[in-house]
N, C-alpha and C positions, 0 to 999 in steps of 0.2 A: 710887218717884218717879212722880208722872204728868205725862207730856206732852200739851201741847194738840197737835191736829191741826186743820193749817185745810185747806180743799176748794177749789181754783182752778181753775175751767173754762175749759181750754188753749182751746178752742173760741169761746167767750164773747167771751173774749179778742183771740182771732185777728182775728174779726170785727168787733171795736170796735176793732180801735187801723189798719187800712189796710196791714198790711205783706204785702210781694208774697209772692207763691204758693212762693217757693223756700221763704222764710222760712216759711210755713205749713205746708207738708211739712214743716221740720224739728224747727221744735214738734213735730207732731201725731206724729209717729215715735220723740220720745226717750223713754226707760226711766225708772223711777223710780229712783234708787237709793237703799236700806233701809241701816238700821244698820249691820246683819247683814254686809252688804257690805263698808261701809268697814272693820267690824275685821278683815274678812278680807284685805284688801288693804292694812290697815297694819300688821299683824302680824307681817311679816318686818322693816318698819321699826322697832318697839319691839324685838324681838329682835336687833337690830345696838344701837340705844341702850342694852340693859341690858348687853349685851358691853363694849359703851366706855366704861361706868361704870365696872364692873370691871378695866378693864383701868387706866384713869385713878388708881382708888383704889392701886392695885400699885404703879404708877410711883409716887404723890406720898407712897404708904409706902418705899417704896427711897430714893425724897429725903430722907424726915427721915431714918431711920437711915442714909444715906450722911453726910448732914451733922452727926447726934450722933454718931458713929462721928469724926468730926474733933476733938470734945473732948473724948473718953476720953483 
């Protein structure tokens, strides 16, 4: 799969739109964050949802056979 990548000059920026100098420091100091990152940091999240699948699938198996177990 290829992704475009576009280039925005945080600088450029800065200096064309007038926003105060807090605001300009805090641009000019944030990190990019990569891919790489997010799956790292949602990964423990997927791994609770594949748990809850599984757990989900057990229970709504014990249902049906709790409730065909009603008409044996």
């Amino acid at each position: 799969m290829i992704m475009a990548t576009i280039t925005f000059d945080t600088h450029k920026f800065v200096r064309k739109e007038g926003l105060t100098e807090a605001m300009r420091a805090a641009i000019e100091e944030s990190e990019l964050v990569t891919k790489k990152d997010l799956q790292i940091e949602l990964a423990p999240i997927k791994a609770d949802l594949n748990l809850l699948k599984w757990m989900m699938g057990a229970l709504i198996a014990l249902a049906i056979a709790n409730f065909s177990k009603q008409f044996l």
